[in-house]
N, C-alpha and C positions, 0 to 999 in steps of 0.2 A: 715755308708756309704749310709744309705736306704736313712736316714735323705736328707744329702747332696744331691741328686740326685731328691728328693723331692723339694727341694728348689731350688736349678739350674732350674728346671722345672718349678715351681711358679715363678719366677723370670722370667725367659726367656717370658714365657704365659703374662705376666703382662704387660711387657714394648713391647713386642708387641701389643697386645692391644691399651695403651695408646698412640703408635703411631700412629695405623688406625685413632682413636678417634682423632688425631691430624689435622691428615689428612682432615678428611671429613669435621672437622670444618672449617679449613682454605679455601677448598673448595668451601661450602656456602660463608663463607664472601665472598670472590671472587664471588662470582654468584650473590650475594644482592647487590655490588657497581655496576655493570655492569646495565646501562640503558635501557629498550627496545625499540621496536618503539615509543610504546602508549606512553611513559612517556617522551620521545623527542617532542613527537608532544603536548604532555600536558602542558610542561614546555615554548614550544616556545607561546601557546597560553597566559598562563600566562606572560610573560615577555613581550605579544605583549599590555595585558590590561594594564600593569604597564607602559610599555610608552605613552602610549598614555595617561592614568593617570598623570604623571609625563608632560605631553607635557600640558595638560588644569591646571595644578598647576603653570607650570612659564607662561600660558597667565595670570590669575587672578594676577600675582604679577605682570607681566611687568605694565598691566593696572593701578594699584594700585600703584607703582613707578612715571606712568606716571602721574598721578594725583596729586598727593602728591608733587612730586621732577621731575618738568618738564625735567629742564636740566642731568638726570642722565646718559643716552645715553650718551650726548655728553662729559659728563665729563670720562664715560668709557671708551669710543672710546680714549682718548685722553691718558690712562694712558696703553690703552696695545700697542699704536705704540712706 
């Protein structure tokens, strides 16, 4: 009976446990996806270099269209009305 009583008690001890442990894990992760200010204002500065990056990448090709394949505009314009 001692046995049983022993192991009712390891058992109970354990799986609570493994649920605090559960717990607090789920917790972090939740706390690691959450953004704070700095990394809003980091991200917006990033995304503000890549457009602007991206905005001097299609002048160099419009240019380089235009050079190349004068009429390309006009043949654009004409196929999205």
């Amino acid at each position: 009976m001692v046995f049983f009583e022993f192991l009712t008690y390891t058992v109970a001890m354990t799986l609570g446990a493994i649920t605090i442990w559960i717990f607090i894990l789920r917790k972090d992760k939740r706390n690691a996806r959450t953004p704070n200010a700095s990394d809003k204002d980091l991200n917006v500065s990033e995304l503000s270099s890549m457009a602007e990056s991206l905005n001097q990448r299609i002048d160099v090709l419009e240019s380089i269209l235009d050079s190349e394949v004068p009429e390309w505009r006009e043949q654009n314009e004409q196929r999205s009305e």
